[in-house]
C-alpha positions in Angstrom: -25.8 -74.9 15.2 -29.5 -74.3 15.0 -30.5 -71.0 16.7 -34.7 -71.5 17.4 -36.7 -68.3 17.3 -40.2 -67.3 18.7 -42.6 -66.4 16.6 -44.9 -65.0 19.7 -44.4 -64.5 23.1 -47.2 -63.7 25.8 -49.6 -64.2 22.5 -48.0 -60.8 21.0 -46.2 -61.2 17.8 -42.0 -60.7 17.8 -41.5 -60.0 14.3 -38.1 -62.0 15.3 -37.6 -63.0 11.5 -38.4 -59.5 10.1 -35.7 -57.9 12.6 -33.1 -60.8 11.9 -33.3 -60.3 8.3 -33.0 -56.6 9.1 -29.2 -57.6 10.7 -28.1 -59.1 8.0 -25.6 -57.5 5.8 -27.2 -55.6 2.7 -24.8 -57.6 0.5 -26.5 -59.1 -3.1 -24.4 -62.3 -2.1 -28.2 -62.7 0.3 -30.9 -61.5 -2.3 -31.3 -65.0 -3.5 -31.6 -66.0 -0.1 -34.1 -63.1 0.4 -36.1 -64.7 -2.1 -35.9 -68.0 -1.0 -37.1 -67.5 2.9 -38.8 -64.2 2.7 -42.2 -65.2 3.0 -43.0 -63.0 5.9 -44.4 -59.7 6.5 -41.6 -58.2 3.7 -42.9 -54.8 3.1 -42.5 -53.5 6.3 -39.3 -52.0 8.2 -38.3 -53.6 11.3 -35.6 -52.6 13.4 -33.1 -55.3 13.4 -32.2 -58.1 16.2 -28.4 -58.1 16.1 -28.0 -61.2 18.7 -29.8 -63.5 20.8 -29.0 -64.2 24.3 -29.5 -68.0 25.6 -28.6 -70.1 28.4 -24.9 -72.4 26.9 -24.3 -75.0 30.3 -22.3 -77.2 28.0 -20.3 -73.9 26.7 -21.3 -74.8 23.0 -21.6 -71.2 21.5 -18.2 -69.8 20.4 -17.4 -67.2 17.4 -16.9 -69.0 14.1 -19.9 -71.8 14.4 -22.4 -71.8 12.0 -26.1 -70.1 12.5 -29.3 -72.0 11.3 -32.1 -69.6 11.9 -35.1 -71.4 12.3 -38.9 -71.3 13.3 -40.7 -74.4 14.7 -38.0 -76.2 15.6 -38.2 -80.1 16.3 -41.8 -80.0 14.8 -42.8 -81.0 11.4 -43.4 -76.9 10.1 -39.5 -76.4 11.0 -38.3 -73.9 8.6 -35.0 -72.2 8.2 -35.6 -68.9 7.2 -32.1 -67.2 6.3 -29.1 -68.1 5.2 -26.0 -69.5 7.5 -24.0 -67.2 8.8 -21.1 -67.0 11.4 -20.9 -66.5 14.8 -19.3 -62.9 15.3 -18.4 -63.3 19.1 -20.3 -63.7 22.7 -20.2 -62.0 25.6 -21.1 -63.9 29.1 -24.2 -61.9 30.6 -25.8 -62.1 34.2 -29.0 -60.7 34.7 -30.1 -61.0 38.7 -33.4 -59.0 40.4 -34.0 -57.6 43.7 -37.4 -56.2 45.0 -37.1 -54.1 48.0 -40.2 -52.6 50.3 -39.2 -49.2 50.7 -40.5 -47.0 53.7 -44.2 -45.7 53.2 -45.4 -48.6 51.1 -43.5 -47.7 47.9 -42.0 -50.7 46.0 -38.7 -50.7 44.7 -37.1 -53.5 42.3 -33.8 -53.6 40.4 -32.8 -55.1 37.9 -28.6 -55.6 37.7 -27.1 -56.9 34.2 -23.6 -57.7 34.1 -21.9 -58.3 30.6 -18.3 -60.0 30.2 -18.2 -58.0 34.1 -19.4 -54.6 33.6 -22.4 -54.0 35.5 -25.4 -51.8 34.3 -29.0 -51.4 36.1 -32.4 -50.5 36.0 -34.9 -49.7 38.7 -39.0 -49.8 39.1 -41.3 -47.5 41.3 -44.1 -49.5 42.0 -43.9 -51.5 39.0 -42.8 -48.1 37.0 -39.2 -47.7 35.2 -38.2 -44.5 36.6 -34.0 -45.0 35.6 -32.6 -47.3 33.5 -28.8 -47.4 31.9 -28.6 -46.4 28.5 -27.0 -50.0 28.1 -29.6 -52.0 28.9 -32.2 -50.1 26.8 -29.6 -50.8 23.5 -29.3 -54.9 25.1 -33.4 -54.6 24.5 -33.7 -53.0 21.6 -31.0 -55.1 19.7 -32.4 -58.5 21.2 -35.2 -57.7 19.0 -37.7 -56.2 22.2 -40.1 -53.0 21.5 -39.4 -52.0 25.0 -37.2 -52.3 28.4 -40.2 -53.9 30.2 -40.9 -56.1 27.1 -37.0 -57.5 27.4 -37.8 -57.6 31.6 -41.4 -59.4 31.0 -39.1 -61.7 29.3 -36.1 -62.2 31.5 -37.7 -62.0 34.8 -36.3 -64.2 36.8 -32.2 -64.5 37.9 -30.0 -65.9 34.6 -27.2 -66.3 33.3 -25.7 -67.1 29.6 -24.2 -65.6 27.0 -25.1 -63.0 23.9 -24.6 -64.5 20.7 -23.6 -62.1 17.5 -24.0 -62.2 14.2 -23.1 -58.6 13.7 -19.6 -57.0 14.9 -22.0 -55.1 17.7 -20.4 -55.5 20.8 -21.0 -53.9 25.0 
C-alpha cells in the first residue's frame, strides 16, 4: 500500500526521505536500491523516521502489507523513493487536547496521547512546554519531528489512528 510523504510542512523542509532511508536496515540487499532513489540530500546524516502515524477508518493498515514510499503522490512527479518493505506491526494511538484558564491569567493546555491504551502527557505554560513524558518526546522524534512542539504544531487538533512500523520499534 502506498505510504505518501511530505516533503514540507508549514513551508519548512522534513527531510522525511533522508530519515526514512535512515530506518532502513544497513543490509547490501538495499545498496542498489540506494542508488536507484537516492537523489536527495545524501551526504548528510539524518536521524531516522521509524513509523508514520495516519488516520486507517477502513482499518486497512495491518503488519505484513507492503510499503510504497512515495513523494507527490497522485500527481504526475510521483516518485517512489525506496524499496518495498513490510509492515512490522501498528499500534492504535489517540491523541486528544485540553486548554484550561488557570487562576491569575496563566494558560494551561495538555496534551494526552494514548497508544494501544497506555496514556502519556504533555503540558504548556502559556504556550511553553514545561513537562512532557519521555514517551511522547521518542513518538516525535521517531515520526521524523525536530521537536515536541514541531510533532504538536502538527497534530493539533483531537485524532485518532494508528502508528505504522517498518522497524521492530515498538511503545
Amino acid at each position: 500500500m502506498t505510504l505518501a510523504f511530505s516533503q514540507q510542512i508549514n513551508g519548512e523542509p522534513t527531510h522525511f526521505v533522508e530519515k526514512i532511508w535512515a530506518s532502513l536496515p544497513k543490509l547490501e540487499v538495499y545498496s542498489d536500491d540506494w542508488i536507484q532513489y537516492s537523489k536527495f540530500d545524501a551526504l548528510r546524516t539524518y536521524p531516522p523516521k521509524n513509523h508514520t502515524i495516519r488516520e486507517d477508518k477502513s482499518d486497512r493498515w495491518h503488519a505484513g502489507r507492503d510499503i510504497h514510499f512515495v513523494i507527490n503522490n497522485r500527481t504526475p512527479e510521483r516518485k517512489q523513493f525506496a524499496p518495498v518493505v513490510k509492515c512490522r506491526s501498528v499500534q492504535k494511538i489517540v491523541i486528544k487536547h485540553l486548554k484550561i484558564l488557570q487562576r491569575g491569567g496563566n494558560k494551561l493546555e495538555k496534551a494526552t496521547v494514548w497508544i494501544d491504551g497506555g496514556s502519556s502527557e504533555c503540558f504548556w505554560i502559556n504556550g511553553e512546554i514545561k513537562n512532557c513524558a519521555f514517551t511522547i518526546e521518542n513518538l516525535a522524534r521517531n515520526d521524523g519531528f525536530e521537536t515536541v512542539e514541531a510533532f504538536f504544531n502538527y497534530f493539533n487538533k483531537d485524532f485518532k489512528g494508528k502508528i505504522i512500523h517498518w522497524t521492530p520499534l515498538m511503545y
